[in-house]
PADO-176274 format. One line per 4 residues: for each residue x, y, z of C-alpha. Coordinates in pm, whole numbers. Layout:
% PADO-176274
X Y Z; ...
% end
This chain:
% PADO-176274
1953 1139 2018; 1945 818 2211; 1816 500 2000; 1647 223 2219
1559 -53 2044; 1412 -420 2221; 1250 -698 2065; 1083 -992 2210
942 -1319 2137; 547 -1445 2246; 583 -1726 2502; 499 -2018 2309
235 -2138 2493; 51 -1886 2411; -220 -1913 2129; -251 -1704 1801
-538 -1520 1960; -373 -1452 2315; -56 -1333 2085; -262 -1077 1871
-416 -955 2190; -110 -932 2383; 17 -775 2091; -221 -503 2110
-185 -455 2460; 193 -403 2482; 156 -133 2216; -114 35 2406
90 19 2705; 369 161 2567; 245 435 2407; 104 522 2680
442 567 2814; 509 829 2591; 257 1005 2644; 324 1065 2998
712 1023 3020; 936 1323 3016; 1220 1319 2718; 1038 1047 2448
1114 1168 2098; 964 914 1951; 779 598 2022; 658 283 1781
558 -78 1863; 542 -372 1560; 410 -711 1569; 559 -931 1338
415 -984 1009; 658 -1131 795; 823 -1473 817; 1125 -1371 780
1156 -1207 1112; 1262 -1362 1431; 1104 -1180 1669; 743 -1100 1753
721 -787 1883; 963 -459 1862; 972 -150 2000; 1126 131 1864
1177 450 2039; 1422 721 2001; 1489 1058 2352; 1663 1311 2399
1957 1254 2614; 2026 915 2866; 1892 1049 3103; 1562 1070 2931
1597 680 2835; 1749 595 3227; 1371 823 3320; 1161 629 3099
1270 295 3174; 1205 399 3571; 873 563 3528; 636 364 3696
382 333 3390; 695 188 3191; 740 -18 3515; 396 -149 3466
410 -215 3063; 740 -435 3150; 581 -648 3441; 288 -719 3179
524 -789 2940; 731 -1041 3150; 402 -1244 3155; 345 -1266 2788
745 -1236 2625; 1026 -1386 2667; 1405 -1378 2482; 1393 -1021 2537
1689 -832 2307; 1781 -485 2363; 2025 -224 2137; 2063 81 2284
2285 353 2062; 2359 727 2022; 2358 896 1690; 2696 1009 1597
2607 1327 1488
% end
């Protein structure tokens, strides 16, 4: 299995309400994605409700192989998701791991 992990900050010009929205859009988005993208395994988007967390917004998602993950990232409704994101994120981090089985 192939982890794929990414985390992101709100822009912060952005207000509570526009962050809870935005919020809720990314995760639609996303799962979306899996839905309709060959190879996802698993699929889960948090918003941030502790304070002692960093980061906004993570997703979580585990496929197959790398090619799965290389598929996903170039399917265009994962395309999409990550130009809306781009508008609303920012300090993007990304950990990307096999299981050593």
């Amino acid at each position: 299995m192939v982890n794929h992990i990414v985390m992101w900050n709100f822009n912060s010009e952005l207000t509570e309400e526009e962050r809870r929205e935005a919020g809720k859009k990314i995760r639609r988005m996303l799962l979306h994605v899996a839905e309709v993208a060959k190879g996802v395994f698993s699929l889960q988007v948090y918003t941030n409700e502790l304070a002692s967390s960093n980061r906004d917004i993570a997703l979580i998602s585990r496929f197959e192989s790398l090619e799965d993950l290389a598929a996903y990232q170039l399917h265009p409704e994962h395309v999409k998701a990550a130009s809306y994101i781009k508008t609303v994120a920012c300090e993007r981090t990304c950990f990307d791991y096999v299981d050593a089985d």
